[in-house]
N, C-alpha and C positions, 0 to 999 in steps of 0.2 A: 306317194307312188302307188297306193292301191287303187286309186281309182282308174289310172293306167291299168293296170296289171289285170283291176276285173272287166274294163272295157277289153281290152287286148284277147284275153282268154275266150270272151262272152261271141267276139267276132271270129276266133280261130273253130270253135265249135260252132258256130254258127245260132245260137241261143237269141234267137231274134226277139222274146219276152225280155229277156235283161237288157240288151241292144236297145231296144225302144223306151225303155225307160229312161235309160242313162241319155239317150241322145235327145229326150226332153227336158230331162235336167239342166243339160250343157248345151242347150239351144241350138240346136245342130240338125239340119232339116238334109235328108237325104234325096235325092233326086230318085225318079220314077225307075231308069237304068240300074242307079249305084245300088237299090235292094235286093237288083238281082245276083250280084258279088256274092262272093265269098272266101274263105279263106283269108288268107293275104293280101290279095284283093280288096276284099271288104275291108279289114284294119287300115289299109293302103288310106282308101278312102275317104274313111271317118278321121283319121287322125289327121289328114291333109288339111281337114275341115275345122277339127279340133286344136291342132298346133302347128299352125301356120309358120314353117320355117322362114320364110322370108321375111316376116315379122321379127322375129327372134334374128338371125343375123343380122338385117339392118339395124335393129337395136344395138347389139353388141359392137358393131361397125362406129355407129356414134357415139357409143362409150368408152370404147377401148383403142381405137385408134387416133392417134395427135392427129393433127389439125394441119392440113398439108405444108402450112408456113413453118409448121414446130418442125413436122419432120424431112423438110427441107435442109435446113441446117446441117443434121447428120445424117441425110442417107444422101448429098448430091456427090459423095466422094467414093459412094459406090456405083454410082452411076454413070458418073461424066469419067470415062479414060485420058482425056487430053491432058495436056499441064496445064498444073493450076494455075499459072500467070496468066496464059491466052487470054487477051481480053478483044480476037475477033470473034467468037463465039454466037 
């Protein structure tokens, strides 16, 4: 967690010598625009860069969620209203 926490800090003050450091470490190449950010902004930015949430949830999607046929089974009776016998459907 500290390495968040001094990336986080280093972009809220604006400490572009830490900032460049870290963002060579963690392979993180900022665009010509995004150096002119700041603040929250800037954090905004680099973290977009550095922890790609779309990553991360579709990760968690394929691990945490059954597999549409499992959860078939028990969720089509929260779904379907009709009686369960209808077999026009």
């Amino acid at each position: 967690m500290e390495p968040v926490i001094r990336l986080c800090r280093a972009s809220m003050n604006g400490e572009w010598d830490k900032i460049e450091k870290m963002l060579v470490t963690l392979e993180i190449v900022l665009k010509t625009d995004e150096k002119t950010l700041t603040g929250k902004h800037l954090m905004k930015a680099i973290f977009q860069k550095w922890i790609n949430a779309a990553e991360a949830l579709l990760e968690m999607i394929i691990m945490k969620l059954p597999s549409p046929i499992k959860a078939q089974k028990y969720r089509a009776a929260y779904l379907y209203e009709g009686p369960i016998d209808d077999v026009s459907g």
